[in-house]
C-alpha positions in Angstrom: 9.5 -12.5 -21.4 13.0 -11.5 -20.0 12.0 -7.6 -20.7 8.0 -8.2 -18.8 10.7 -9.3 -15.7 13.0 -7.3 -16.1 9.7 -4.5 -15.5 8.3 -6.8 -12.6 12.1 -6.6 -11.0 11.8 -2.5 -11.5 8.4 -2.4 -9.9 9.1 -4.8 -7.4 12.4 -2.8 -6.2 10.4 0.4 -6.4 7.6 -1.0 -4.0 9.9 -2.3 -1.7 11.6 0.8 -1.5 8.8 2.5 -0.7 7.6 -0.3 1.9 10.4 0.1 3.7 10.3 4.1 3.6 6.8 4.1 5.1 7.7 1.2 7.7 9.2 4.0 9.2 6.1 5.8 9.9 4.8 3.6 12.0 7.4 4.2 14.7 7.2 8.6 13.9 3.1 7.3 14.4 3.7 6.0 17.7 6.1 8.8 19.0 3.6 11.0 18.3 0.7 9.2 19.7 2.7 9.1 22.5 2.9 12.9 22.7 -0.8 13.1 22.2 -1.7 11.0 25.0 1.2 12.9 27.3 -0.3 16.2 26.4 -4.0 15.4 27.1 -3.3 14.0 30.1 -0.8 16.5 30.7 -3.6 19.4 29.8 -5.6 17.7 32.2 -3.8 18.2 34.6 -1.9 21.7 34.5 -5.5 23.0 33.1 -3.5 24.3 30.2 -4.2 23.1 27.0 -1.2 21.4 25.3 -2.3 19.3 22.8 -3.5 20.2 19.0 -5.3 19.2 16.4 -2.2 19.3 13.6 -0.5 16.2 15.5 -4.0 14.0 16.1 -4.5 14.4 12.3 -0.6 14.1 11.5 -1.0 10.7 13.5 -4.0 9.6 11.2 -2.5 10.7 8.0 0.5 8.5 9.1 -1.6 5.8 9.3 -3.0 6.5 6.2 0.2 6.4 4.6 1.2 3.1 6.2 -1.6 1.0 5.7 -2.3 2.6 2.1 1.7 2.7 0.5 2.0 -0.5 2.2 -0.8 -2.7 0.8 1.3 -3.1 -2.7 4.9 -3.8 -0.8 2.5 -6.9 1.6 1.0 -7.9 -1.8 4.7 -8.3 -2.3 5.6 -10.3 0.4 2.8 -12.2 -0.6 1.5 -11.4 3.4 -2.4 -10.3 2.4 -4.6 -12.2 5.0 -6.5 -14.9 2.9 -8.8 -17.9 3.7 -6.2 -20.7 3.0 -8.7 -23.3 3.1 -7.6 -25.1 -0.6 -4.8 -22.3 -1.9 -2.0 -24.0 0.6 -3.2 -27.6 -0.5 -1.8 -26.4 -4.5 1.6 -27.3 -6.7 3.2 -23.9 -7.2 0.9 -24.4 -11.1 -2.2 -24.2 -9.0 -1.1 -21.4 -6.5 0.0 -19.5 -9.9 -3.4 -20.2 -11.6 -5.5 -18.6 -9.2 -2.7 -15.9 -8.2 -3.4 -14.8 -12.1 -7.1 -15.7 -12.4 -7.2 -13.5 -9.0 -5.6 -10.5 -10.3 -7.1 -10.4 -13.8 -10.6 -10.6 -12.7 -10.9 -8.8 -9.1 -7.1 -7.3 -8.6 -6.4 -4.8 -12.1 -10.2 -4.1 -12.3 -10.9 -3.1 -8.6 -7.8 -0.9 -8.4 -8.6 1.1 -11.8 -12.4 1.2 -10.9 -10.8 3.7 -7.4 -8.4 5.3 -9.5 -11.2 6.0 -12.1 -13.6 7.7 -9.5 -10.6 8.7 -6.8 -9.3 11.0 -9.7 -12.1 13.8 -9.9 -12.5 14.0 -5.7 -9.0 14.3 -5.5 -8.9 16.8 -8.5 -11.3 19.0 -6.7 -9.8 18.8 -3.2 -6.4 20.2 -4.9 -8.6 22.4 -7.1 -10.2 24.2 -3.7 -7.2 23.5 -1.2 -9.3 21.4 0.8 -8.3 21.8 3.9 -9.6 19.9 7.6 -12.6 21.4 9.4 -11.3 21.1 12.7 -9.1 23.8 14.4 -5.6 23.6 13.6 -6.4 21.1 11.2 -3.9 20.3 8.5 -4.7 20.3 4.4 -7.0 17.1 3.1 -5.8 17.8 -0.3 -2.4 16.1 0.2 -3.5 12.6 1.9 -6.0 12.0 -0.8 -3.4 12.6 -3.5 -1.7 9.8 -1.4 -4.7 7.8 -2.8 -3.7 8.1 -6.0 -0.6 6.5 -5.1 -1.4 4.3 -3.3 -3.8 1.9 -5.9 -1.1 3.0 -8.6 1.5 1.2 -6.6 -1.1 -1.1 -6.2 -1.8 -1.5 -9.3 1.6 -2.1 -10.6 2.7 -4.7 -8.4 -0.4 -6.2 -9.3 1.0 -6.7 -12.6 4.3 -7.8 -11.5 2.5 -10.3 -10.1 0.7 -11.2 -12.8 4.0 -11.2 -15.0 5.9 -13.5 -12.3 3.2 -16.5 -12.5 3.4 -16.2 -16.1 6.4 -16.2 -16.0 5.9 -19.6 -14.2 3.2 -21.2 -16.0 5.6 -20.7 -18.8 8.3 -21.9 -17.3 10.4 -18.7 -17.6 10.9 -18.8 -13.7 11.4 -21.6 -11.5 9.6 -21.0 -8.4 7.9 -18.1 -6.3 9.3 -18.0 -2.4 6.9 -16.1 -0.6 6.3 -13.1 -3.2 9.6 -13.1 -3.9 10.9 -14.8 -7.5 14.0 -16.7 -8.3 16.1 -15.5 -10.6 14.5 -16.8 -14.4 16.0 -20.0 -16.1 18.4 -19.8 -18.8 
């Protein structure tokens, strides 16, 4: 068990590192959406076009990246949006229960059934250099790599998870605060 936590620790740290890498974007997001409303309004007004199509979809893929990179660093934090109608009313065994009936039966499968069929469309987007049909337009083939990423990352804190309220029910680790474990019992 010490070596399965010693791996959750590794994915955990590599998750938050990367959570707190694209927590950045979000303010490079808004700077530029900022410069995109300036411009249009801007263009609008001088009658000379400003604006381009390379920041509007720079400002999606951003988003992209944010709300994608960062689903496995909130699964984390253990700050997913859930209906909390019996899960807050549990011991820490009962949270831990459905924590690892949850991710065994609808977490692990759901993210390898996108990886399964995310691999061939992303394969042929990098295979053709896929690139945006609109003027300007950056390459697709990059953000839906991110994809790939993205449910891996997933994936893998997924089993961190999983490995933390075994970890528990076994009583290998004394409590989970928020996503976040104590260091395991000696």
């Amino acid at each position: 068990m010490d070596f399965l936590l010693s791996f959750s620790r590794l994915i955990d740290a590599l998750n938050e590192a990367v959570g707190r890498l694209v927590s950045w974007l979000t303010l490079l997001m808004v700077v530029i959406g900022v410069y995109n409303a300036v411009t249009r309004k801007l263009s609008q007004t001088i009658g000379v076009d400003l604006s381009s199509n390379t920041y509007i979809e720079l400002q999606w893929y951003m988003f992209a990246l944010v709300f994608m990179w960062g689903a496995a660093y909130t699964l984390k934090h253990n700050a997913h949006v859930r209906v909390d109608i019996i899960y807050s009313r549990l011991s820490e065994r009962g949270k831990a229960w459905v924590d690892v009936f949850g991710t065994v039966l609808f977490l692990l499968p759901f993210t390898a059934v996108v990886l399964w069929t995310a691999f061939p469309i992303v394969f042929e987007s990098w295979k053709i250099h896929e690139m945006s049909p609109d003027p300007g337009g950056l390459p697709r083939y990059p953000i839906k790599a991110a994809l790939i990423v993205a449910f891996v990352l997933l994936f893998l804190q997924g089993l961190s998870e999983l490995i933390k309220r075994i970890a528990l029910l076994t009583g290998h680790q004394v409590a989970l605060a928020s996503g976040n474990e104590e260091e395991p019992s000696l």
